[in-house]
N, C-alpha and C positions, 0 to 999 in steps of 0.2 A: 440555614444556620446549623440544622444539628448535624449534615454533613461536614462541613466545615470543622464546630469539632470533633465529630467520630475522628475525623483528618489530622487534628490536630493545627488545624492551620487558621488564622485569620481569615472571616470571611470576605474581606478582600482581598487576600493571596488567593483562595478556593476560585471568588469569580477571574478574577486574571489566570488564573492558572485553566479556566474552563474555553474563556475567550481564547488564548495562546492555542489551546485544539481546535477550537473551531474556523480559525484561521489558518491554521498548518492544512489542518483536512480541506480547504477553499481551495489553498495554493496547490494542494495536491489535485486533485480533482482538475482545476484547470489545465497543470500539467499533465496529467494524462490524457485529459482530451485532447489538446496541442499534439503531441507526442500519438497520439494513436486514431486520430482525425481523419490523417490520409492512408490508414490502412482499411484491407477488407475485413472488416469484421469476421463474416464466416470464416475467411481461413487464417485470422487468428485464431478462434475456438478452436478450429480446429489444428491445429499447431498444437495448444497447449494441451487438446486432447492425444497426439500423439507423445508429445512430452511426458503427460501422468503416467501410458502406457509401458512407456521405458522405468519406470520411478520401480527402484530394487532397494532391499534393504543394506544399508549401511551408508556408507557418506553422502551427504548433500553433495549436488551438480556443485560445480563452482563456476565461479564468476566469467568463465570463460565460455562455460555451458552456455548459461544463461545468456551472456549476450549476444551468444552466436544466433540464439534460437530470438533472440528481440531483433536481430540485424536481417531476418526470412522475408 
């Protein structure tokens, strides 16, 4: 309750609003295990340990980066 209102929020908006993440995080989780099930583990790691070694500063990869290196 006293989070709810630190929150400001009704503590039934707080619990619905806690339930709606621990749902999204389910679906997520399942998706990625679907989605990354039939890969090699090791040479994902290792993928995204070549990936950090490239990481320079200034702009994020973009969206084409990334899914080139999700598509290995």
């Amino acid at each position: 309750m006293q989070l709810a209102r630190k929150n400001e929020m009704s503590f039934n908006a707080y619990i619905n609003h806690w339930l709606q993440i621990a749902v999204t995080r389910e679906e997520t989780l399942e998706w990625m295990e679907k989605r990354l099930s039939t890969k090699n583990s090791e040479e994902r790691i290792r993928q995204f340990g070549l990936f950090l070694d490239e990481t320079q500063t200034g702009r994020e990869p973009g969206i084409k980066k990334i899914r080139q290196l999700l598509e290995k």
